[in-house]
C-alpha positions in Angstrom: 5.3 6.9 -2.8 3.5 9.2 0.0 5.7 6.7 2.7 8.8 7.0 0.8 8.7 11.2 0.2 7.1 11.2 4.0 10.1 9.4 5.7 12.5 11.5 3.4 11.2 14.9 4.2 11.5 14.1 7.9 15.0 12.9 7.4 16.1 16.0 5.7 13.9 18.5 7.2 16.8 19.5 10.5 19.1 20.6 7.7 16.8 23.1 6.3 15.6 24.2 9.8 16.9 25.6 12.9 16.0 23.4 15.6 13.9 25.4 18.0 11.4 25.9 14.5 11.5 22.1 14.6 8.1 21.6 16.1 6.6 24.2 14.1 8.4 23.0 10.8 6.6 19.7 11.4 3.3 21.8 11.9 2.7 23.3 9.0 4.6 20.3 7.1 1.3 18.7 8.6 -0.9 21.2 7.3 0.2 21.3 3.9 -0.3 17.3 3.2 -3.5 17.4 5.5 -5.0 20.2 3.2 -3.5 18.6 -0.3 -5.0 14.9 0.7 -7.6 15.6 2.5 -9.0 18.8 0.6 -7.6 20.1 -2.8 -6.4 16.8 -4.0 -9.7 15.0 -4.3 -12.1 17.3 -5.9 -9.6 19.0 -8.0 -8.9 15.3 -8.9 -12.3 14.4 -10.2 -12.6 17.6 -11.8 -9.7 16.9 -14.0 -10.9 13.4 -15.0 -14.5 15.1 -15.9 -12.3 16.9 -18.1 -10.4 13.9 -19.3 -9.2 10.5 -18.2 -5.4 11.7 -18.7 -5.5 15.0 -17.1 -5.4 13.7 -13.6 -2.0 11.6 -14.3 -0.8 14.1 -16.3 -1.0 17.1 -13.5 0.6 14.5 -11.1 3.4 14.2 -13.4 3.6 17.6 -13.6 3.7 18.5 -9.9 6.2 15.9 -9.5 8.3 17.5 -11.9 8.0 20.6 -10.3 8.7 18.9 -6.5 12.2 17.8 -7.7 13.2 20.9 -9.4 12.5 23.0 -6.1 14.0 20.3 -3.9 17.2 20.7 -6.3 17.2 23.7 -4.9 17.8 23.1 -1.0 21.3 23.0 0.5 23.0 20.3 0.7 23.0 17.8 4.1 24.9 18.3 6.9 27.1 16.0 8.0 26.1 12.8 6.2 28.8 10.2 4.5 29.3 10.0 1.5 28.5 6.5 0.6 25.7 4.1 1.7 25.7 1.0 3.0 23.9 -1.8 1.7 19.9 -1.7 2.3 20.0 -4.8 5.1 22.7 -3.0 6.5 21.4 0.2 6.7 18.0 -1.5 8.3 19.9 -3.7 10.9 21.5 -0.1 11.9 18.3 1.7 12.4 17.2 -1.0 14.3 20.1 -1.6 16.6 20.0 2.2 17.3 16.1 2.5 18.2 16.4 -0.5 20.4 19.2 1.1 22.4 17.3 4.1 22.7 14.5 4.1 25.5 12.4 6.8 25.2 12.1 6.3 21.0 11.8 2.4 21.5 9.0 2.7 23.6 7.6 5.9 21.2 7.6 3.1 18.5 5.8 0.3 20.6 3.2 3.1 21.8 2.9 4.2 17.9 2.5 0.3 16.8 -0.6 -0.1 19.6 -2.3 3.3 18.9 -1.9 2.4 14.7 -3.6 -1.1 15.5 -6.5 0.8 17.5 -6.9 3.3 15.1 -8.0 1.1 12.3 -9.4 -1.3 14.8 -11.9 1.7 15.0 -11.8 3.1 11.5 -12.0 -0.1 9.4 -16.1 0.5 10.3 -16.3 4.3 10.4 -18.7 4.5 7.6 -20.8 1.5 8.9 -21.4 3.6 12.2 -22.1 6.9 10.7 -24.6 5.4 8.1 -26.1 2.4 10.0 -25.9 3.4 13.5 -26.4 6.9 13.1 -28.2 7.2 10.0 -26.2 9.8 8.6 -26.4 9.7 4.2 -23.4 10.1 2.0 -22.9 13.7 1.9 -22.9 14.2 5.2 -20.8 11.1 5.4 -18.2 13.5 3.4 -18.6 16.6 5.6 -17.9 14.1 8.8 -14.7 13.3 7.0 -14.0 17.0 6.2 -14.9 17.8 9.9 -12.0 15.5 11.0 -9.6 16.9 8.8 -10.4 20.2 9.8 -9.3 19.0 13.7 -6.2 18.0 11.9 -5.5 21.4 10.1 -6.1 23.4 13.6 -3.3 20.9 15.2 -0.9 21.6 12.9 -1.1 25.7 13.2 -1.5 26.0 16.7 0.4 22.9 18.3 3.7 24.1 17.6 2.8 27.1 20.5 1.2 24.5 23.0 4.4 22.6 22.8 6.4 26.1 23.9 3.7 26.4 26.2 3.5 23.5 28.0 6.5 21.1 26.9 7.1 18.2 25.0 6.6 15.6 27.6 3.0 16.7 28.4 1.9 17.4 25.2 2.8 13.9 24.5 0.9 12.2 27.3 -2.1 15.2 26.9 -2.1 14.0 22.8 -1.5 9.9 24.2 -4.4 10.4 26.6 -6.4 12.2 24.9 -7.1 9.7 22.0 -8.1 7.3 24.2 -10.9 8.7 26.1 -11.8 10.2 22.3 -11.8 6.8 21.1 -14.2 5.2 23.7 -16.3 8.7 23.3 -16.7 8.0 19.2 -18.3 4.4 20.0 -20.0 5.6 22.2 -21.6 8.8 20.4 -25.5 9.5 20.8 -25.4 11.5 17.5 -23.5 12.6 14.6 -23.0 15.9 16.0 -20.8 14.6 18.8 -19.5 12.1 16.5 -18.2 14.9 14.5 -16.9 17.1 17.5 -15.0 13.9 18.8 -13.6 12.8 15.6 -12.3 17.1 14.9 -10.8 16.5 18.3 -9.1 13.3 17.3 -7.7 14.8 14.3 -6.4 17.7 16.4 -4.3 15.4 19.2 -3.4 12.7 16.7 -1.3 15.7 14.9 -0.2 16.8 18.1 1.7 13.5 18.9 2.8 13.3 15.3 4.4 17.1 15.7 6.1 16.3 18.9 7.0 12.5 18.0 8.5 12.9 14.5 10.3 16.3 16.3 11.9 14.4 19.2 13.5 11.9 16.6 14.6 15.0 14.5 16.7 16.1 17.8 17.8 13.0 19.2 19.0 10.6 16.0 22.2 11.0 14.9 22.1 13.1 11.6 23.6 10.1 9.6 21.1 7.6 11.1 17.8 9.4 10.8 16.5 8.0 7.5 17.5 5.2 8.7 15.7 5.3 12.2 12.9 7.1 11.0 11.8 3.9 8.2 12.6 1.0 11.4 10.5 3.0 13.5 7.3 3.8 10.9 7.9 0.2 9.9 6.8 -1.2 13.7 5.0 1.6 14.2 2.8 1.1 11.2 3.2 -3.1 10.6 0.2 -3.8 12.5 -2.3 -1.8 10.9 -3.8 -4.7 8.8 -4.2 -6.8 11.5 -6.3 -3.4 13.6 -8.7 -3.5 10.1 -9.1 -7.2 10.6 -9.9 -7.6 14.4 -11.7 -4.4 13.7 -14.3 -6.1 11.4 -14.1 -9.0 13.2 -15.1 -7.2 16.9 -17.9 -5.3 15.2 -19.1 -8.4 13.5 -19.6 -10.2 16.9 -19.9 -6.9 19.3 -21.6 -4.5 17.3 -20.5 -1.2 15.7 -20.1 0.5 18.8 -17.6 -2.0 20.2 -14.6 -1.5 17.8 -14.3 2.4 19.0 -14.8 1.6 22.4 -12.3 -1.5 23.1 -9.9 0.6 21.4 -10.4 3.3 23.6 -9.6 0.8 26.5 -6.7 -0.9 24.9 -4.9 2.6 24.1 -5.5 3.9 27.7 -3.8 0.8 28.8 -0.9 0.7 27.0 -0.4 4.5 28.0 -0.4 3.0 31.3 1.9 0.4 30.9 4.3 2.7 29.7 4.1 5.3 31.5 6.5 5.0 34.4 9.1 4.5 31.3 7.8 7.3 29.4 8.1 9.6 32.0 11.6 8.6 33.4 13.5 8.8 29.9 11.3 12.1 29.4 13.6 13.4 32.2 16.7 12.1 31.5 16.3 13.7 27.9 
């Protein structure tokens, strides 16, 4: 449910918005699920099913309800047809469009390496905070909250840096960025740095989901962007599983440490790789 109303709410979010607000739109859009998931939802959640096993199904219903009544509510899309072609139609035509495109082609290929490295490192998170670093489960939760805190920053403020210093070098600063974070979380002496690093995560990972999500907002054709928008989350995010496999495989054979570190490497590679391409179709935008 969270992927479908995610890849909707981008699709329809440049006909509610001018699109100079785009990046800041996408901000607090950011914010809002960040502190929902991440902060109200679960504690408010287990305070309802204290209450009662029911309550907790029965408030989701509830704020369902009350989503679709206020989205009945927005005007109506620009510039979209009527009807709708059948769904392997409609996929085959998202695809054909990202592959023409060269700048969001190799967004998508960068997006389906830094998803793989991501879990590759997070698929043993808690097995380095509590073994490694001895930390308990408390402060296991407050590590957690820490990151999502990092998050919560980038989506207020990363709107302005992105005004400040422009899309194509936030991109690289947000691309770069995670990788030297990356080999810096395996490699953390403590769970104060560990903390630090994984708030600073949080914060660049939203900045590259701002200015990503915001560049596909302005370049897709209006009546192509759902479609776009669910090819590209589909490569983008298809090779997760296979990051939370090689990621307890590695730390099986390599240690705890190693996981963090190698995808540190990996995503600093790829960054290279792509680089010269990045950079030329930045220009040409």
């Amino acid at each position: 449910m969270h992927r479908l109303y995610g890849t909707a709410a981008q699709a329809i979010l440049p006909d509610i918005v001018d699109r100079p607000a785009l990046y800041r739109a996408n901000g607090y859009h950011q914010v809002v699920l960040i502190a929902g998931q991440q902060f109200a939802g679960p504690p408010l959640g287990s305070l309802l099913f204290g209450i009662a096993v029911a309550w907790p199904f029965g408030m989701a219903a509830g704020a369902f309800a009350v989503s679709a009544a206020l989205l009945a509510t927005l005007p109506r899309r620009r510039g979209r047809p009527a009807g709708h072609p059948p769904m392997r139609t409609a996929v085959a035509d998202g695809l054909r469009w990202l592959a023409g495109h060269r700048l969001l082609r190799t967004l998508a290929i960068l997006l389906g390496v830094s998803t793989f490295c991501a879990q590759l490192g997070n698929a043993t998170l808690v097995l380095l905070a509590t073994q490694s670093l001895h930390l308990d489960a408390r402060g296991y939760g407050l590590l957690l909250a820490g990151a999502a805190v990092g998050s919560v920053c980038g989506g207020l403020v990363n709107a302005r840096l992105v005004a400040r210093i422009g899309a194509g070098r936030a991109l690289f600063t947000a691309l770069a960025a995670n990788a030297v974070i990356y080999a810096g979380i395996g490699l953390s002496p403590n769970v104060l740095v560990l903390g630090l690093l994984l708030g600073g995560n949080g914060f660049v990972t939203t900045l590259w989901n701002i200015v990503s999500v915001s560049l596909r907002q302005q370049l897709v054709p209006a009546a192509l962007l759902g479609r776009v928008n669910s090819v590209y989350k589909m490569l983008g995010w298809g090779l997760m599983p296979f990051g939370a496999l090689a990621g307890g495989l590695v730390a099986h054979e390599l240690g705890l440490r190693a996981p963090y570190v190698i995808a540190g490497v990996v995503r600093g590679l790829a960054l290279l790789m792509a680089a010269s391409t990045l950079l030329r179709a930045l220009r040409e935008r």
